[in-house]
C-alpha positions as CSV (number, residue, x, y, z in Angstrom):
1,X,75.8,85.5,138.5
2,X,76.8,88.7,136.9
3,X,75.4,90.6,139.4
4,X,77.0,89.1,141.9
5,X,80.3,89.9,140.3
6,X,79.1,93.1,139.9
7,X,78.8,93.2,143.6
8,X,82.4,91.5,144.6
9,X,83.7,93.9,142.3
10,X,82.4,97.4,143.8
11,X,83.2,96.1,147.4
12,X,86.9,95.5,146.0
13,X,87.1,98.8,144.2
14,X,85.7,100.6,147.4
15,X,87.9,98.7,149.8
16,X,91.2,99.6,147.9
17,X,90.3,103.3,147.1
18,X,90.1,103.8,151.1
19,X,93.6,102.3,151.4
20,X,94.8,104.7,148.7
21,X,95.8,101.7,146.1
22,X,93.4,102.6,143.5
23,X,91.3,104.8,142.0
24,X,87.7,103.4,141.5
25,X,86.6,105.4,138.9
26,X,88.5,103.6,135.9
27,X,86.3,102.1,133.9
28,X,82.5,103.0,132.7
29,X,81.2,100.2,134.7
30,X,82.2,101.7,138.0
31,X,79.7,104.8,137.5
32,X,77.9,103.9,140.5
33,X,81.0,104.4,142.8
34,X,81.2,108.3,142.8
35,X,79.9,111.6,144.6
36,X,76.6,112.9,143.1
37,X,78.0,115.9,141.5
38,X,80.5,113.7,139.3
39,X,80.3,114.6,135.8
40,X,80.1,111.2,134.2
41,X,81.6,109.3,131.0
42,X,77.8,108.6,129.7
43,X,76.6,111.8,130.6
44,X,79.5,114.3,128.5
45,X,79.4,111.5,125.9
46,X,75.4,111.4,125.3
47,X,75.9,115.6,125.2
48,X,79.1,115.2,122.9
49,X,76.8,113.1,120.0
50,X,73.8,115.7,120.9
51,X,75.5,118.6,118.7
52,X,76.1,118.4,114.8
53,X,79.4,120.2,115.7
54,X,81.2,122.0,118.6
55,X,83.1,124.9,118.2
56,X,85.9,126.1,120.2
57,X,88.0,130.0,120.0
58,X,91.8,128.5,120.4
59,X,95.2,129.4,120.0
60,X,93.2,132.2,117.8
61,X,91.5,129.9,115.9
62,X,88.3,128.2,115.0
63,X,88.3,124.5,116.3
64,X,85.4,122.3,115.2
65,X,84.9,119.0,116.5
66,X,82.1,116.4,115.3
67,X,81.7,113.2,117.8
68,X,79.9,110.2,116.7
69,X,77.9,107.7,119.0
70,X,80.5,105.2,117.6
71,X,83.5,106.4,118.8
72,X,84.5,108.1,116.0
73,X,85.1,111.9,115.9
74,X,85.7,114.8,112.7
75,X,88.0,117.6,113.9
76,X,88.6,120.6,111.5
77,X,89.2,124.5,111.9
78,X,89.9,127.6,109.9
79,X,93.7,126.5,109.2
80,X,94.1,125.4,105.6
81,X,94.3,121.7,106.3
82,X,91.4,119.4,105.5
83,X,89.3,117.7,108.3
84,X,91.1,114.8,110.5
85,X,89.5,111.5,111.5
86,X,90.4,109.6,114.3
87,X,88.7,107.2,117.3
88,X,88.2,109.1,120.7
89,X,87.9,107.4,124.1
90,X,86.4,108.8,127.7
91,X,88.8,108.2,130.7
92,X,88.0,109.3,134.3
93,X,90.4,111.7,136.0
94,X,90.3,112.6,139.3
95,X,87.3,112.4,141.4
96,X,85.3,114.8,138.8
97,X,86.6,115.6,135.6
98,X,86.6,113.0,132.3
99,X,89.2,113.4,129.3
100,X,88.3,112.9,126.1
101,X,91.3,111.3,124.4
102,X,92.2,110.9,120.9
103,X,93.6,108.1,118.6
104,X,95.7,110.4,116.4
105,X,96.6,113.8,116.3
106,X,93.7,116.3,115.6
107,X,93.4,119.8,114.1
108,X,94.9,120.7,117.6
109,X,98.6,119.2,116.5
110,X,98.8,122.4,113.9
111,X,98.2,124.5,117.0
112,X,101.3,126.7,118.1
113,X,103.6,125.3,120.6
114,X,102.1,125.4,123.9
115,X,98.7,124.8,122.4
116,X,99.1,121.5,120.9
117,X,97.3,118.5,122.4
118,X,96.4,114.9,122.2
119,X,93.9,114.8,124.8
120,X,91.4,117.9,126.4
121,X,90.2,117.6,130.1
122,X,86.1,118.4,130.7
123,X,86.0,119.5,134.4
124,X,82.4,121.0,133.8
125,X,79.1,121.2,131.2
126,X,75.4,122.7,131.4
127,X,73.1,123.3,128.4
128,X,75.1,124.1,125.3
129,X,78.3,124.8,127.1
130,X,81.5,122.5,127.7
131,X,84.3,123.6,129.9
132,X,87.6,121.7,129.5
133,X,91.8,122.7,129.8
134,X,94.4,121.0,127.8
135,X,95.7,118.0,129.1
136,X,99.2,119.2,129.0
137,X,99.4,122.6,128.8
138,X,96.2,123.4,131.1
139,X,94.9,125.9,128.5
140,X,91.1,126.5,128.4
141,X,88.7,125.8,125.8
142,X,85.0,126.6,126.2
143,X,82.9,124.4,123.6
144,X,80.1,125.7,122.0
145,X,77.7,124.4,119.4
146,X,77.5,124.9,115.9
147,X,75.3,124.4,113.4
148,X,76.2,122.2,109.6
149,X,75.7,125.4,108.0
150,X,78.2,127.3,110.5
151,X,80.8,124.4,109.5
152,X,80.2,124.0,105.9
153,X,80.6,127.9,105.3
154,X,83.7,127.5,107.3
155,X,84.8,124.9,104.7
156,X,83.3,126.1,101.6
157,X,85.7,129.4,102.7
158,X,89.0,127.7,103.3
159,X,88.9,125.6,100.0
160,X,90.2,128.7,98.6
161,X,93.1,128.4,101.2
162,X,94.2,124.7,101.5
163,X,97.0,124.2,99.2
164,X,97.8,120.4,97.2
165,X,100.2,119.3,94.3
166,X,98.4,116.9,92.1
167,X,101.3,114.5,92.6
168,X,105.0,114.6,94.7
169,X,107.2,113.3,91.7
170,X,107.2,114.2,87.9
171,X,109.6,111.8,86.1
172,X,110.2,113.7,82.4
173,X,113.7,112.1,81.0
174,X,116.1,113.9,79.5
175,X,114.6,115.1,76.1
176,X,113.0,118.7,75.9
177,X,109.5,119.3,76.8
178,X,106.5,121.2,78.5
179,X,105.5,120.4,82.3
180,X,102.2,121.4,83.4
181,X,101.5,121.0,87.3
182,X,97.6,120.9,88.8
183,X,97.6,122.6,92.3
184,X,95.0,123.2,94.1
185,X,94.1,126.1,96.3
186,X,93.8,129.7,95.6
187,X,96.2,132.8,95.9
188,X,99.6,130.3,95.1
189,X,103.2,130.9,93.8
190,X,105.9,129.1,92.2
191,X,109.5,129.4,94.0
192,X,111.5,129.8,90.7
193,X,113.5,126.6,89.9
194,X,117.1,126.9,90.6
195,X,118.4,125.0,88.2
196,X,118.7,126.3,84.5
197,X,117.3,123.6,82.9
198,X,113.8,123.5,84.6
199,X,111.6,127.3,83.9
200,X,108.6,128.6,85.4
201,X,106.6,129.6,82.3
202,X,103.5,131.0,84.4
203,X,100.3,129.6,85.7
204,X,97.2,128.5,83.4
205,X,94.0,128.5,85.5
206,X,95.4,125.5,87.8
207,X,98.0,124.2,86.7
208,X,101.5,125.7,87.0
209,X,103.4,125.5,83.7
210,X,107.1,125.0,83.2
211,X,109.2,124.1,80.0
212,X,112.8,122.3,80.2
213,X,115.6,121.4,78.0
214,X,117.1,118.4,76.9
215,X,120.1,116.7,78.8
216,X,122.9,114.6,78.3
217,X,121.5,111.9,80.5
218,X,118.4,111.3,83.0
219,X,119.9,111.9,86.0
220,X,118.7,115.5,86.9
221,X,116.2,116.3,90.0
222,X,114.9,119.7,90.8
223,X,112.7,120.3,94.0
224,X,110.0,122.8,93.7
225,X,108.3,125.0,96.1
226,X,105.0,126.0,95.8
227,X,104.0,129.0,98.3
228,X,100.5,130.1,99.3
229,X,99.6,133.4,102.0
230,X,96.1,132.3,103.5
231,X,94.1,135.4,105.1
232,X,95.4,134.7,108.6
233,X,99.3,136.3,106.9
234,X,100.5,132.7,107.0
235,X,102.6,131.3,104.4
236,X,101.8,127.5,104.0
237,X,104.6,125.7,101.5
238,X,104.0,122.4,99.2
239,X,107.0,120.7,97.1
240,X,107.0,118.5,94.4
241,X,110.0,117.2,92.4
242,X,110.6,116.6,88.9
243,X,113.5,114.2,88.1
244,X,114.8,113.0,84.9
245,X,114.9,109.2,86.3
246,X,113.0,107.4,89.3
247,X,115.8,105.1,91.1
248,X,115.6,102.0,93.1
249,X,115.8,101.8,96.6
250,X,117.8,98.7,96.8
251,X,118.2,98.3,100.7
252,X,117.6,94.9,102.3
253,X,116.0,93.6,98.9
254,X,117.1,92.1,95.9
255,X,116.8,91.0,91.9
256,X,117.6,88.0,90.4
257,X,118.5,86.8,87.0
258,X,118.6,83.8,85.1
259,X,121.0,83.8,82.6
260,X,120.9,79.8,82.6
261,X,119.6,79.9,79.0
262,X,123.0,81.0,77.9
263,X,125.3,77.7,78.1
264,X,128.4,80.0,77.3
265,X,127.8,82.0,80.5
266,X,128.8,78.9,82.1
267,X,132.4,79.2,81.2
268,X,133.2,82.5,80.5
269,X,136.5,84.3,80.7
270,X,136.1,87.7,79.6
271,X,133.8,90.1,81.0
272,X,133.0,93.4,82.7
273,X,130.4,94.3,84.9
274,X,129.2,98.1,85.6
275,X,126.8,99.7,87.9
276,X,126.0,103.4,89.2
277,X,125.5,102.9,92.9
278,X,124.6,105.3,96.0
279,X,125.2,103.7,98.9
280,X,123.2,105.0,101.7
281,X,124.9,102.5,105.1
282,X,127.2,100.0,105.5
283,X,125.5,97.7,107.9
284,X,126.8,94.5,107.3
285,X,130.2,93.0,107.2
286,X,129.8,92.1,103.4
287,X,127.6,94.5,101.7
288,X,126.6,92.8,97.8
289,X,126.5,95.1,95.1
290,X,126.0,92.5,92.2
291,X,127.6,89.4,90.5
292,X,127.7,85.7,91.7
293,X,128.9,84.3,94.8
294,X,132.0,82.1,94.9
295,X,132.2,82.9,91.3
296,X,132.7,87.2,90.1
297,X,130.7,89.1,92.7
298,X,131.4,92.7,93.2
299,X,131.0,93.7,97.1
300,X,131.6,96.4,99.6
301,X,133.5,95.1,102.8
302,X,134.6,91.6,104.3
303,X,135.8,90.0,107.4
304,X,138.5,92.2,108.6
305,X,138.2,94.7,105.7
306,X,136.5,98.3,106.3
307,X,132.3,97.7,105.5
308,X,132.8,100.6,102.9
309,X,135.9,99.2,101.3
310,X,135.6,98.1,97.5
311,X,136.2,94.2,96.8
312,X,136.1,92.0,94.4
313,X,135.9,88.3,94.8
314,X,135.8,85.3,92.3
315,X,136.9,81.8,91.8
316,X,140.1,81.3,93.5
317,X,140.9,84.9,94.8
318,X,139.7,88.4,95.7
319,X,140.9,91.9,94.9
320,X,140.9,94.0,97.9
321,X,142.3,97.3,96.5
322,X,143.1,99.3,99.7
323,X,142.1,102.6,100.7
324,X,141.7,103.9,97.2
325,X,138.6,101.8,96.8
326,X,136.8,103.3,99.8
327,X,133.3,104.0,98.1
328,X,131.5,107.3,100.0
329,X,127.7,107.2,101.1
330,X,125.0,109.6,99.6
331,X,126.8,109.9,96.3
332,X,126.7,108.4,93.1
333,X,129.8,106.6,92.2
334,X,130.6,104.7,89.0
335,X,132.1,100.8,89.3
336,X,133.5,99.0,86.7
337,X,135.3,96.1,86.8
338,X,137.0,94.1,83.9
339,X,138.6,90.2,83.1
340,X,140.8,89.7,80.3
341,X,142.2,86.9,79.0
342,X,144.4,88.8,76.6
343,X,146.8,89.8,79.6
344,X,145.2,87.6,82.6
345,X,143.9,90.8,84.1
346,X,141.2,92.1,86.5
347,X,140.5,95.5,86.4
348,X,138.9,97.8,89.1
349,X,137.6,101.4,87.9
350,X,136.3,104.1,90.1
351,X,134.7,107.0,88.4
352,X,137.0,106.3,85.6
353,X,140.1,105.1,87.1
354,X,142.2,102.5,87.3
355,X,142.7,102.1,90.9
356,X,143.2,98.2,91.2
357,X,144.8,95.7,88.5
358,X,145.4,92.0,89.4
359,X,147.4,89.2,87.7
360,X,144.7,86.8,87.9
361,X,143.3,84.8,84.7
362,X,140.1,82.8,85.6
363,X,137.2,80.9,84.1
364,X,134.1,81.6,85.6
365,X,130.3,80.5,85.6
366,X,127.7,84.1,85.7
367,X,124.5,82.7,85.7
368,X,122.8,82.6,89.0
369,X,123.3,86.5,88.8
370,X,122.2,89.1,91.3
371,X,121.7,92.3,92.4
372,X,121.7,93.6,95.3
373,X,122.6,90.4,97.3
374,X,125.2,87.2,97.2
375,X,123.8,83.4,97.0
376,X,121.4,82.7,99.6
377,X,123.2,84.8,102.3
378,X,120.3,87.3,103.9
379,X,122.7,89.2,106.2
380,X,125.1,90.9,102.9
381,X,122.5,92.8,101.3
382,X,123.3,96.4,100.0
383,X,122.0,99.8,101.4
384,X,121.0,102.5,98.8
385,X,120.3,103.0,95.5
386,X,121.9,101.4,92.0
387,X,120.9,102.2,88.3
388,X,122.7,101.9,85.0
389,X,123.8,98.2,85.5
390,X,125.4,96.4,83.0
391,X,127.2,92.8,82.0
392,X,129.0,92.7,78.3
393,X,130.9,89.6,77.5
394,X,134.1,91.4,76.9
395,X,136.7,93.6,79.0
396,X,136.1,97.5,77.9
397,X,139.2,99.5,77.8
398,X,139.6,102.5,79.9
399,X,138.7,104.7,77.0
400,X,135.4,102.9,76.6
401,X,134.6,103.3,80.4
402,X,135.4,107.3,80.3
403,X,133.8,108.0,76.9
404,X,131.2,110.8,77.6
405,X,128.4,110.1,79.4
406,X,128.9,106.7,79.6
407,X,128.6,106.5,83.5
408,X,125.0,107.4,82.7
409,X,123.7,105.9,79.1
410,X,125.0,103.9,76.9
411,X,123.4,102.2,73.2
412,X,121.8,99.2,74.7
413,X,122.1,97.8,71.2
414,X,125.6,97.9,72.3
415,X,128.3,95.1,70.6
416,X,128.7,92.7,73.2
417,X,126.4,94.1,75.8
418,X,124.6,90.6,77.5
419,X,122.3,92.5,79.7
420,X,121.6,96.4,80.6
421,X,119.7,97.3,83.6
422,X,118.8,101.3,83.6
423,X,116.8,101.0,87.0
424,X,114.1,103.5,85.7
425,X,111.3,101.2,85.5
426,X,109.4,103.7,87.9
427,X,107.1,100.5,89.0
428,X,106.7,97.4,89.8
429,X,108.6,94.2,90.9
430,X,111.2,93.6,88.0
431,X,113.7,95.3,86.2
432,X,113.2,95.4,82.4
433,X,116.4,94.2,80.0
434,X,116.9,97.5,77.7
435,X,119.0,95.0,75.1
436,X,115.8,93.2,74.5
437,X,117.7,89.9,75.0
438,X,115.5,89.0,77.6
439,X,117.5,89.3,81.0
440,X,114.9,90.6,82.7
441,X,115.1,90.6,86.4
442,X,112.3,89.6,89.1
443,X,112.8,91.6,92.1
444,X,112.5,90.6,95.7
445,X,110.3,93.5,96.9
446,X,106.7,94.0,98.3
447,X,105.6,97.0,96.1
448,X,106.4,100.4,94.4
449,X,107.3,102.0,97.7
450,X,111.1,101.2,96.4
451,X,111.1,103.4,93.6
452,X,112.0,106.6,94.5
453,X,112.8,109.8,92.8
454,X,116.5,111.0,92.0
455,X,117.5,112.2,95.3
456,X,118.5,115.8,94.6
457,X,121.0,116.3,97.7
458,X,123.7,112.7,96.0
459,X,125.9,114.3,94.0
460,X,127.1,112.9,90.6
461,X,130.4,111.6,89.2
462,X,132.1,114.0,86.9
């Protein structure tokens, strides 16, 4: 039966190649259907596998490619980058030449432009030769094989030249210390640090050594270059940064709190709630910073309000303070906002100031408290990054809110601090309680992908 589908299929194949509609040399299966000098798929494959390596002079470089009878295939070459994996297929094109097409970018992406390639084009082979052209650019390569040995000294060489950073992020906090960096790769150089507080001491065997002061808070990034000149005269570049603080990247997730165990949190009628946040977009109508919804929630935007617009809204009204409250993307800003029975106020700070007071003397209930995002909505989540968040169970005074440093650290054995979110846990999927009255929050995200260094461009608020 399979033969005769076999047959039905070739007479199809034949028929519509002579009207023009299709070319019959698409699949494997067709090999039967072509002129006798047709370099075939099996053929350049079973030659491919033959050679431990095949070696290739292009774009002035050494180009070794390894191709396994599985479909798998090794590309590598004298640039300092290590060897690429990646699946290869065979496709007929035209009525004589086969491509060999790759999964994934090979060695040949780090070509110069002009050079670079996804696929290569055989048009011809004979014994221990392969002629081919770039798909794209119709540059030739000739193939020639190699020996392990050729390859491995190849290797064994460029070791020396291909440059790596133990790790991208070094979190150290903001007491004085010693740094010490392992990079791999001979014939490196540290770019000194710009900023004063992070030196290049010099390099001991591997590691690259640097010495730093002590701050007035964590939040302090430095990126670090690390240059290398292989033998070529090319200048290949690794950074790293080192950050007093990892962040959380809050956008489209969220962290919950129960603060049910407290029955006074129920009815509570004096607070104030803090946070450092970066916004990074505005892309919904109501964007949730933290708080509880229908009850105190501090949020950015609203149904007929600007998406970057600062609100507050609680039991029985909202504070919308205008145009003063617009908060600006890719920068830290500082929110506080306060209730007090004492006068019946509601407070709005920005950076410090007073920009929004309200006549408004409520009773509220706290604790189904978030971060991040209001009730069970899942189109008001917030875009960026937040640390430094904070509930106390009474209304700080403006001299409290602009005492130094307190944007960025405060005691977290604090009078009347409930709960104090830093945001540095650097892992995992809650946020630790620094009071140690156990308001820890469990976070809605999949992994440590959201925990990111201090982003050294978002500027800080003075």
């Amino acid at each position: 039966m399979k033969n005769i589908g076999k047959v039905l299929i070739s007479i199809l194949c034949v028929t519509a190649a002579g009207c023009g509609m299709v070319n019959p040399y698409e699949k494997w299966e067709d090999e039967g259907l072509h002129a006798e000098d047709r370099l075939l798929p099996s053929l350049l494959k079973e030659t491919l596998c033959s050679e431990e390596w095949w070696k290739a002079t292009y774009d002035g470089m050494d180009l070794y490619f390894n191709f396994e009878e599985e479909g798998m295939a090794v590309s590598s070459s004298s640039l300092n980058e290590a060897p690429i994996n990646t699946a290869y297929h065979l496709n007929w094109v035209g009525d004589y030449a086969v491509e060999i097409l790759f999964d994934k970018d090979t060695h040949m992406s780090f070509m110069s432009e002009g050079y670079k390639e996804r696929a290569i084009v055989v048009t011809s082979m004979d014994a221990g030769r392969i002629v081919a052209k770039g798909k794209q650019n119709g540059q030739e390569i000739i193939l020639n094989p190699a020996d392990e040995d050729e390859y491995e000294a190849m290797e064994a060489h460029k070791m020396n030249y291909i440059l790596s950073v133990e790790n991208e992020l070094y979190t150290i906090g903001q007491n004085a210390g010693e740094l010490r960096v392992k990079i791999t790769g001979g014939n490196w150089s540290v770019v000194e640090p710009a900023q004063d507080w992070l030196t290049y001491d010099g390099r001991d065997g591997d590691y690259a050594v640097f010495s730093y002061t002590s701050a007035p808070h964590r939040f302090r990034v430095q990126e670090v270059s690390v240059n290398q000149v292989d033998p070529d005269g090319k200048t290949l570049t690794r950074t790293f940064v080192v950050s007093g603080t990892s962040v959380l990247d809050f956008t489209q997730t969220y962290a919950k709190a129960d603060l049910s165990k407290n029955e006074a949190l129920k009815e509570i009628n004096e607070l104030t709630y803090e946070a450092l946040i970066c916004p990074t977009a505005f892309p919904n109508t109501i964007n949730t910073v933290m708080g509880v919804e229908g009850k105190f929630l501090i949020r950015l935007g609203d149904s007929g309000y600007p998406a970057d617009q600062l609100q507050v809204a609680y039991t029985g009204g909202k504070c919308a303070p205008g145009e003063l409250a617009a908060i600006p993307k890719n920068q830290w800003t500082h929110l506080a906002v306060t209730m007090n029975p004492a006068d019946g106020s509601i407070r709005v700070y920005i950076n410090g100031e007073n920009v929004f007071t309200d006549s408004n003397n409520v009773t509220v209930d706290i604790t189904d408290f978030k971060i991040g995002r209001s009730g069970n909505y899942t189109t008001r989540y917030f875009s960026g990054y937040m640390a430094e968040i904070r509930v106390w169970t009474r209304a700080l005074t403006a001299e409290e809110i602009n005492a130094e440093n307190h944007f960025f650290s405060i005691d977290p054995k604090a009078e009347d601090l409930l709960a104090y979110w830093r945001c540095d846990d650097g892992s995992g999927k809650s946020l630790s309680d620094a009071t140690g009255n156990g308001y820890d929050c469990t976070g809605d995200w999949a992994d440590d992908s959201r925990w990111k260094p201090m982003p050294s461009s978002f500027s800080l608020p003075e």
